[in-house]
DSSP file (Angstrom, degrees, kcal/mol; ACC not computed):
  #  RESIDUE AA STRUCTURE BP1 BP2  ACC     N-H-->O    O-->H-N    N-H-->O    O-->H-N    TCO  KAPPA ALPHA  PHI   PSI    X-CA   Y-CA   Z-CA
    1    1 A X              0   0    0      0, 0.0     2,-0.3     0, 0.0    36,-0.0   0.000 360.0 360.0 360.0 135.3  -15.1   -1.4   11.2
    2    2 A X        -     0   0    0      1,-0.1     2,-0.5     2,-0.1     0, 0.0  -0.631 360.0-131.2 -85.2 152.2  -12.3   -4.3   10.5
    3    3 A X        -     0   0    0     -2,-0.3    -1,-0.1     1,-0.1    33,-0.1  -0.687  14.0-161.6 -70.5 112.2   -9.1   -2.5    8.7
    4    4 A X        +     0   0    0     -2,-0.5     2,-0.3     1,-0.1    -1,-0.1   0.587  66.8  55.0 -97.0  29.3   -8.5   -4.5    6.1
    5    5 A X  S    S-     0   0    0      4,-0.0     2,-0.4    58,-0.0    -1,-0.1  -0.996  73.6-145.5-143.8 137.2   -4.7   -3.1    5.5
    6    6 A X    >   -     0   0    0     -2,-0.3     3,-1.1     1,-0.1    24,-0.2  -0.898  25.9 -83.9-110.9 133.2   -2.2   -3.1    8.0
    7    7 A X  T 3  S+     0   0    0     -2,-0.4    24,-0.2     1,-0.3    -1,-0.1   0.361 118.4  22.8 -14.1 120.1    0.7   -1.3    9.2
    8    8 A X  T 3  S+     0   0    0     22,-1.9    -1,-0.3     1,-0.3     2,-0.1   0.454  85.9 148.3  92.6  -5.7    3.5   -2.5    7.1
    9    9 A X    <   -     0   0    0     -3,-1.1     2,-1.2    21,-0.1    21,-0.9  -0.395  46.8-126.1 -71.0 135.9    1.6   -3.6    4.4
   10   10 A X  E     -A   29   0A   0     54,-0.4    54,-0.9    19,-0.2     2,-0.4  -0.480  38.8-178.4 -74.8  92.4    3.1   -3.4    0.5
   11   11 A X  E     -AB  28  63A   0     17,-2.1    17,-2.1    -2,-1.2     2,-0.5  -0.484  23.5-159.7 -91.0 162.2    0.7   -1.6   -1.5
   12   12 A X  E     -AB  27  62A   0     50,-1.3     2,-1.1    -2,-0.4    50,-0.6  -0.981  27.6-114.2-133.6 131.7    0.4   -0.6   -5.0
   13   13 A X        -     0   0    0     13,-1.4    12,-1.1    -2,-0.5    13,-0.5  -0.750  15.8-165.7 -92.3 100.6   -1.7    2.1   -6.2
   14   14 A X  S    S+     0   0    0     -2,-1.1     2,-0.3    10,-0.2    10,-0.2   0.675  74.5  32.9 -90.4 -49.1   -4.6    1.7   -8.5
   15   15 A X  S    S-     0   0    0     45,-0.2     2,-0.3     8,-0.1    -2,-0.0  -0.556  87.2 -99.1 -87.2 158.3   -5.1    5.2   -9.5
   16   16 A X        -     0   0    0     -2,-0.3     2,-0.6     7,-0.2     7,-0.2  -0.670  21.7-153.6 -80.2 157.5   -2.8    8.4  -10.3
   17   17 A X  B >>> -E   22   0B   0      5,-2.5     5,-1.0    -2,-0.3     4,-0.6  -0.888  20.4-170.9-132.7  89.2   -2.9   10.7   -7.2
   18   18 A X  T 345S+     0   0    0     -2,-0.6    -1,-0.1     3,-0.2     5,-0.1   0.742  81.3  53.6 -23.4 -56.9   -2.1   13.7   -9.8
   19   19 A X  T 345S+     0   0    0      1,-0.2    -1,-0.2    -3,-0.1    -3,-0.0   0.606 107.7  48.3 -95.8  18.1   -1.6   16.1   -7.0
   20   20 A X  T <45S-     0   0    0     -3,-0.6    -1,-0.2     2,-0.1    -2,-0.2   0.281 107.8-125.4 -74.7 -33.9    1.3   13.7   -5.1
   21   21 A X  T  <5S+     0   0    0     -4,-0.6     2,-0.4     1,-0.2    -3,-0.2   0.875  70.1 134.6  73.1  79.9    2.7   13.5   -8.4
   22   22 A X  B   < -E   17   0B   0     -5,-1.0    -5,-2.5     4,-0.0     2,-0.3  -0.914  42.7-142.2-159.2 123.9    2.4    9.6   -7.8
   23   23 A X    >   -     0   0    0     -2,-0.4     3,-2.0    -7,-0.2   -10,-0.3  -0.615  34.7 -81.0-103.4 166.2    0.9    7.1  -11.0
   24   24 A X  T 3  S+     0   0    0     -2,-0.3   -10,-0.2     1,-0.3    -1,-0.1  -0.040 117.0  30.5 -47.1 150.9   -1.0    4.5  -11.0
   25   25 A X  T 3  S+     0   0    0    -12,-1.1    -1,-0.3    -3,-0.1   -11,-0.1   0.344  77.7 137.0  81.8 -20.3    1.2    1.2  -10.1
   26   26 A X    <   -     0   0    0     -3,-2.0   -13,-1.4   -13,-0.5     2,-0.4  -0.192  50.6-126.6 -63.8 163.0    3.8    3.0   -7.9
   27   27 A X  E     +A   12   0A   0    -15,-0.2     2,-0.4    17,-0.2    17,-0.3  -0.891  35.1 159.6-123.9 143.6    4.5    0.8   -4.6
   28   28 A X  E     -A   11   0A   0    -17,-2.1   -17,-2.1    -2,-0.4     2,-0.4  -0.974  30.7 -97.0-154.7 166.1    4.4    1.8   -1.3
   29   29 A X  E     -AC  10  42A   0     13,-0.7    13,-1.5    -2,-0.4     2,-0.7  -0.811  21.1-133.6 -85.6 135.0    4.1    1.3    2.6
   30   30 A X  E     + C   0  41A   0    -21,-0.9   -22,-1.9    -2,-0.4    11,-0.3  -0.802  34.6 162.2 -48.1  92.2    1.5    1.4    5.0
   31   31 A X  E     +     0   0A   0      9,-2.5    10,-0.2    -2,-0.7     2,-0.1   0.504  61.5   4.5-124.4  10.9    3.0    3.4    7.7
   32   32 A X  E     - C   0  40A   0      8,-1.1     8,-2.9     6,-0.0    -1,-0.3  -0.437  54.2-132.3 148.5 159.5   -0.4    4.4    9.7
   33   33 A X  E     + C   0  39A   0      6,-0.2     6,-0.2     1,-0.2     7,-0.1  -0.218  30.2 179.1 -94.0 164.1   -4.2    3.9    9.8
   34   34 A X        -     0   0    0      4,-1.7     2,-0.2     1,-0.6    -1,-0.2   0.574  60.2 -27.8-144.5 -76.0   -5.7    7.3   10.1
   35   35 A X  S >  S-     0   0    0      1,-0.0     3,-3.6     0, 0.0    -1,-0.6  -0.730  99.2 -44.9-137.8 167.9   -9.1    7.0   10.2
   36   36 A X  T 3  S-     0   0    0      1,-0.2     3,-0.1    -2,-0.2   -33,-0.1  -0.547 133.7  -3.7 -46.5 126.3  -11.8    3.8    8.5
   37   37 A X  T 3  S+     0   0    0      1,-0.2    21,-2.9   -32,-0.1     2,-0.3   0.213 113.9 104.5 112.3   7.1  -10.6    3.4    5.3
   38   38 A X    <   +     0   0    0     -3,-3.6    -4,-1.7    19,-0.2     2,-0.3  -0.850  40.2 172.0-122.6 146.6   -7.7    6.3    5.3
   39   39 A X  E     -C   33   0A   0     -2,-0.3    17,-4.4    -6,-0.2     2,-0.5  -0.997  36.9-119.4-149.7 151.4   -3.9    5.1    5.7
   40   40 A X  E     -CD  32  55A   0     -8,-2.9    -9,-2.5    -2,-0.3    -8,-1.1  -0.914  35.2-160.1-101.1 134.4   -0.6    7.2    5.3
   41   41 A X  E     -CD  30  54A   0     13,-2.8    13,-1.6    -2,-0.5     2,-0.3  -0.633   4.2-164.7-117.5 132.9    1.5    5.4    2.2
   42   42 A X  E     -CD  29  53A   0    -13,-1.5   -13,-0.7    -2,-0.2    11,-0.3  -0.778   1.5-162.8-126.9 122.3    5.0    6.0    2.0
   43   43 A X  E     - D   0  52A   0      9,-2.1     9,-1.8    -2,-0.3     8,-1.7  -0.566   6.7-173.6-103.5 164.8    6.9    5.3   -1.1
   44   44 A X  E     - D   0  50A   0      6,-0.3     6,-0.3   -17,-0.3   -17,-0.2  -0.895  24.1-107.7-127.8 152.1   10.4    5.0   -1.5
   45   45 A X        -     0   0    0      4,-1.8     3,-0.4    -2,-0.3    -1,-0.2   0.345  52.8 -86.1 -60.0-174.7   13.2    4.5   -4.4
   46   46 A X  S    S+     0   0    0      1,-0.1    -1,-0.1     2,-0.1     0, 0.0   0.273 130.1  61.3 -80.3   7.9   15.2    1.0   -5.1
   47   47 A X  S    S-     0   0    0      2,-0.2    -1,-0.1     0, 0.0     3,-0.1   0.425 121.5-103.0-114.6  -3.3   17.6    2.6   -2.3
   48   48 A X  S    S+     0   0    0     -3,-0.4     2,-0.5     1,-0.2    -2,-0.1   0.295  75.4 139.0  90.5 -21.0   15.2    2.7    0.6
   49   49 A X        -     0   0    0     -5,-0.1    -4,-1.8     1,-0.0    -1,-0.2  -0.673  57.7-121.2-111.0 157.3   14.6    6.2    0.4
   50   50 A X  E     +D   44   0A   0     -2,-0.5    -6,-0.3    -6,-0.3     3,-0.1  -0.203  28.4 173.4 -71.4 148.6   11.4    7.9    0.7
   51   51 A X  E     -     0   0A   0     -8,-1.7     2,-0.3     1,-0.4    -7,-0.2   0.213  68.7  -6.0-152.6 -30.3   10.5   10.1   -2.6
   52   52 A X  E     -D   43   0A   0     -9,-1.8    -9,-2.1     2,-0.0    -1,-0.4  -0.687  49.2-131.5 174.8 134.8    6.9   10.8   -0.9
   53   53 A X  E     +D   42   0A   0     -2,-0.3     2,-0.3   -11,-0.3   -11,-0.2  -0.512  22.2 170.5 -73.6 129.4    4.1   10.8    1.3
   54   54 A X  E     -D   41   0A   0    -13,-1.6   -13,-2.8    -2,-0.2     2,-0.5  -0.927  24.8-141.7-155.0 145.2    0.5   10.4    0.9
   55   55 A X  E     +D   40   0A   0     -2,-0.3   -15,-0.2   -15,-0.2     2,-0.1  -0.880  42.7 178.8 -93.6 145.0   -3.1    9.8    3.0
   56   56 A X        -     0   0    0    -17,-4.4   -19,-0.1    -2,-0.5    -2,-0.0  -0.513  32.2-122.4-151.6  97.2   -4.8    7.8    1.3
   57   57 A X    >   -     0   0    0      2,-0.1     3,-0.8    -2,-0.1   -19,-0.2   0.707  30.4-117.5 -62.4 173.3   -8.1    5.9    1.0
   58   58 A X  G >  S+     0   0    0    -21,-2.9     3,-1.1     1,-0.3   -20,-0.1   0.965 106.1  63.4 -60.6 -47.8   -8.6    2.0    0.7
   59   59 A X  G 3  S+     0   0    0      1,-0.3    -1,-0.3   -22,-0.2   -45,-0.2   0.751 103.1  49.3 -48.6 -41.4  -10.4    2.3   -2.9
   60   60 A X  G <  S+     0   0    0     -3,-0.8     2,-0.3   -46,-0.1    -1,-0.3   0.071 104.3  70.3-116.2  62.8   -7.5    3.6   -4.3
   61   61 A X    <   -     0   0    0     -3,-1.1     2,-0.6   -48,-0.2   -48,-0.2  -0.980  55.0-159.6-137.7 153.4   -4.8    0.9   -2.9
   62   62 A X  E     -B   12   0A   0    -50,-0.6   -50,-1.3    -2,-0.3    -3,-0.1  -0.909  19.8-132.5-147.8  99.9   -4.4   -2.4   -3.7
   63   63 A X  E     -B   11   0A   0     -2,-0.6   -52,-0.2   -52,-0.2     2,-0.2  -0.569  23.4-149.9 -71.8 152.6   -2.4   -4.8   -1.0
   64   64 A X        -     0   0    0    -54,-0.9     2,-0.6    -2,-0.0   -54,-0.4  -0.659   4.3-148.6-125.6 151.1    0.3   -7.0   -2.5
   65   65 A X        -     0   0    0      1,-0.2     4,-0.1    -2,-0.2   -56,-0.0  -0.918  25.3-175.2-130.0 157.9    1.5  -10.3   -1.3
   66   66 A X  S    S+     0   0    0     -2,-0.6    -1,-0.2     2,-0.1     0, 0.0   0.598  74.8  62.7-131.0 -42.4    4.7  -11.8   -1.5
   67   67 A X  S    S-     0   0    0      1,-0.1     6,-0.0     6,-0.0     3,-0.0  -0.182  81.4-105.1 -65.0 166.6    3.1  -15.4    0.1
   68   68 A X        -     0   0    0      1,-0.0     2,-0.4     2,-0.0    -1,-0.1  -0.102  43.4 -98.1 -64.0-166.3    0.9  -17.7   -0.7
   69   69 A X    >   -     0   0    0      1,-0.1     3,-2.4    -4,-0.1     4,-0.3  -0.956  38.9-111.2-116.4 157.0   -2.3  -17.8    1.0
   70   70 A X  T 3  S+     0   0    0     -2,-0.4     3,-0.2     1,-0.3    -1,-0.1   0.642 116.0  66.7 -52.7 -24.3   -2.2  -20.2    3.6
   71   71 A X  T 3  S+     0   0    0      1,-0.2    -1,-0.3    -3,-0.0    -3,-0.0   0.863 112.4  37.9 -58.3 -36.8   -4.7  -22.7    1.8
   72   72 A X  S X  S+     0   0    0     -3,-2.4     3,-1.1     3,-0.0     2,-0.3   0.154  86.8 125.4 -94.7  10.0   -1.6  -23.3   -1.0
   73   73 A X  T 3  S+     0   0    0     -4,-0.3    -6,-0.0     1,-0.2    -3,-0.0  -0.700  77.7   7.6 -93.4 161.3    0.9  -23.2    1.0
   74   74 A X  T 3  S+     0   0    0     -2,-0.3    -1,-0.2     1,-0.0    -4,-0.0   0.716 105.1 114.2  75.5  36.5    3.5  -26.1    1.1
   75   75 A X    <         0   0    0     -3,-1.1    -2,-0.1     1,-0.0    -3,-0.0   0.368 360.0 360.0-107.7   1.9    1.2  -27.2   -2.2
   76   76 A X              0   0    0     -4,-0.1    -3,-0.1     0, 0.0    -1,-0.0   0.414 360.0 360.0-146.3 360.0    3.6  -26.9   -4.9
């Protein structure tokens, strides 16, 4: 099975994870693949430091992009 999120990746979370005490929307890291479809998240403050930990499955993560995609780039 292909991963589709990768170490380092910015994610954002689509659900509340209630018992992380983490909401919906919160931002995070990708900081390792665990099993198909499970990744450990870490989020962090505006200072860099980390506030909390979670595994967590693909369904409730949403990767974020700071690029274009490669078809639009150098298009505007």
């Amino acid at each position: 099975m292909e991963q589709k999120l990768k170490i380092l990746d910015v994610v954002a979370l689509v659900e509340d994870v209630p018992e992380r005490h983490l909401r919906r929307g919160e931002l995070g890291t990708v900081v390792e693949y665990l099993a198909p479809g499970v990744y450990d998240v870490e989020f962090c403050d505006n200072l860099g430091r980390a506030y909390a930990f979670a595994s967590l499955r693909e369904e409730q993560l949403m990767r974020l992009f700071t690029e274009p995609a490669p078809e639009l780039a150098g298009t505007y």
